[in-house]
C-alpha positions in Angstrom: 19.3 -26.5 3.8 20.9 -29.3 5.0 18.6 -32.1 6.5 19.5 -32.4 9.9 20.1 -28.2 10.6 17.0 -26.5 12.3 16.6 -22.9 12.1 14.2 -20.6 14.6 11.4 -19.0 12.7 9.0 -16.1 14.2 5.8 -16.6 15.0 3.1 -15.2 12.4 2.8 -11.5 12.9 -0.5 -10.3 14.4 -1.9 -7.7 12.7 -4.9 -6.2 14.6 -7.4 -4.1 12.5 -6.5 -4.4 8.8 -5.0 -7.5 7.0 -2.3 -6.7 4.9 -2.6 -6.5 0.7 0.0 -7.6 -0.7 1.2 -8.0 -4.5 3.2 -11.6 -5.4 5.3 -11.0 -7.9 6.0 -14.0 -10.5 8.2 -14.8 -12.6 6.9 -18.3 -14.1 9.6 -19.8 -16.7 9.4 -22.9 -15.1 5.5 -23.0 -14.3 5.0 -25.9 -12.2 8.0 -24.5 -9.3 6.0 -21.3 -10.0 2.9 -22.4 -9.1 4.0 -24.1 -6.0 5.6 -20.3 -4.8 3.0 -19.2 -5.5 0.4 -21.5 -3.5 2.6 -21.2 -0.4 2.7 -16.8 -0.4 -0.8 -17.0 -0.9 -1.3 -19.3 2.3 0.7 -17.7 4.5 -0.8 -14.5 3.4 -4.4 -15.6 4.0 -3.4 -17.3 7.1 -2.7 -13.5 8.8 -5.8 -12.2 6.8 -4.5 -10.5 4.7 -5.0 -10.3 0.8 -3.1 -10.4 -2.6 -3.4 -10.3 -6.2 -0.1 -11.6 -8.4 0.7 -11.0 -11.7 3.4 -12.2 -13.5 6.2 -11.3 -15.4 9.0 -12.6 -18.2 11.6 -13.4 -15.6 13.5 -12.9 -12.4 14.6 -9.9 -13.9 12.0 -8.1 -14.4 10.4 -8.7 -10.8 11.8 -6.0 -9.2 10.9 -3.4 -12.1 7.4 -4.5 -11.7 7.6 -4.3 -7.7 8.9 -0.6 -8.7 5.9 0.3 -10.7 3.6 -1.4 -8.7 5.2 0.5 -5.6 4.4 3.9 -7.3 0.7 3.1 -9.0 -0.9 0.9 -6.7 -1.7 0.4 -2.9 0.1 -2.3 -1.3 1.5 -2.8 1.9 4.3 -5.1 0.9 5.3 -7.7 -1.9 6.4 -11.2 -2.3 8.8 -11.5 -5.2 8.8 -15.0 -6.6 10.8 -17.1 -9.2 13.2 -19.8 -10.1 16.9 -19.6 -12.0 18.7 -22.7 -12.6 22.3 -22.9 -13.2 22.9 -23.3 -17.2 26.2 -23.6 -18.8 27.0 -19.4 -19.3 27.9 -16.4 -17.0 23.9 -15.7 -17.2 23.1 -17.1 -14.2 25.3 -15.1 -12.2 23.7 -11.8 -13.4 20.1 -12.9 -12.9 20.9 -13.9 -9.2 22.4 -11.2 -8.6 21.2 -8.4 -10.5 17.7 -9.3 -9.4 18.8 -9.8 -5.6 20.9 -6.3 -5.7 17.7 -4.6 -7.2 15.2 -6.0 -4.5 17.2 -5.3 -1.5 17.5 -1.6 -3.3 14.1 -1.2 -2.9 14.0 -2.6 0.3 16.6 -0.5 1.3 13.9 2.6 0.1 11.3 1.5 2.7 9.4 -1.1 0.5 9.0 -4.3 2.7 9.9 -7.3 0.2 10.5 -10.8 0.7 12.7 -12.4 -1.7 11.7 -16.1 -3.1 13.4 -16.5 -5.7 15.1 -19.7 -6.0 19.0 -19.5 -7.1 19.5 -23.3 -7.5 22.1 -25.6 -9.5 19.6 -27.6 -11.0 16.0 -28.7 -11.0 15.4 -31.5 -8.2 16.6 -28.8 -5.6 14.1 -25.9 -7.0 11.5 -28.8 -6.6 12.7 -29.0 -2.9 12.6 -25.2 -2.2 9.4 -25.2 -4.1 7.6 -27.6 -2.4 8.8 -29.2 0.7 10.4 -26.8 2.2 8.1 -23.4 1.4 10.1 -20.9 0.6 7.2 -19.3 -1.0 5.5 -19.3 2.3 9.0 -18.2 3.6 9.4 -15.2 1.3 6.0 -13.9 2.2 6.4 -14.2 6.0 9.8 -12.5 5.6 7.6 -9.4 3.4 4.5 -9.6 6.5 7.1 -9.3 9.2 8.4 -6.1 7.3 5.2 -4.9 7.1 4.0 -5.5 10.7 7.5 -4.1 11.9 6.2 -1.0 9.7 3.3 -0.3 11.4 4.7 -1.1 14.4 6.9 1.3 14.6 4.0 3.5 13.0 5.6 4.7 10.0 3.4 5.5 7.5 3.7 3.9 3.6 6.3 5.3 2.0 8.0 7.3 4.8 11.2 5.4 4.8 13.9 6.3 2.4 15.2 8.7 -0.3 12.7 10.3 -2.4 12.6 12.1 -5.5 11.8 16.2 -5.0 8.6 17.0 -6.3 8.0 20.9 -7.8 6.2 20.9 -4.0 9.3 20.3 -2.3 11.5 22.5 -4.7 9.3 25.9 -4.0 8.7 25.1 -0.4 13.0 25.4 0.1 13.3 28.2 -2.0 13.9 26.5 -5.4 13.1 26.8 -8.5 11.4 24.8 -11.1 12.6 24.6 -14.7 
């Protein structure tokens, strides 16, 4: 962002009745930019009401895997998926950025409402930046409660958007069979 550019952002969501739960997602490799994601979800999470729990994983690329799993065992209304990679000296950080990024907006695309903090930066002073000053922790869990409040809004229920896999149910009730 450069420092003289302004950019509109929404007003907090409103969410009458029930707070939100949401799950943060980390990815902490470097701990301390982490942590500071981290501390901004969780504010701008609490500042709606609503709740979260985070838990943490190896790296950026496993953050959408456990927003998957966590999507299919748990009961969240959204999730905040947080990390940093820094630009080293091999192809690598091409495929983290944008493996992880492709695989979150997949999911997204399937009805889960996501906000995506992780950092793609060229080297550490700007994650420090992102990290701190500028919030895009707080950022990527206003961009996951606006999904969710646009959810209920429009009164879908969890986990009516998207493709899903048949279930035996579904298979009988259209005539199928099961093998």
């Amino acid at each position: 962002m450069a420092a003289n550019e302004q950019h509109y952002i929404l007003d907090r969501p409103v969410f009458d009745g029930q707070g939100p739960h949401v799950l943060i997602v980390v990815a902490p490799y470097y701990k301390d930019i982490a942590d500071d994601l981290v501390a901004g979800a969780k504010a701008e999470i609490e500042a709606v009401g609503g709740t979260h729990e985070v838990v943490e994983v190896p790296g950026a690329l496993e953050v959408p895997t456990a927003i998957g799993i966590a999507e299919r065992l748990g009961q969240y209304d959204g999730y905040v998926a947080l990390g940093c990679v820094i630009r080293g000296e091999t192809t690598h950080y091409e495929t983290v950025c944008n493996d992880s990024s492709r695989a979150i907006q997949l999911l997204g695309l399937q009805g889960l409402c996501i906000g995506n903090g992780i950092l793609t930066v060229e080297n550490r002073p700007q994650a420090e930046a992102r990290a701190g000053e500028q919030n895009k922790g707080g950022g990527a869990a206003a961009a996951a409660l606006h999904l969710i409040a646009l959810t209920r809004r429009l009164g879908g229920a969890k986990g009516g958007i998207g493709f899903k896999p048949m279930g035996e149910d579904t298979i009988l009730a259209t005539g199928g069979t099961t093998v």
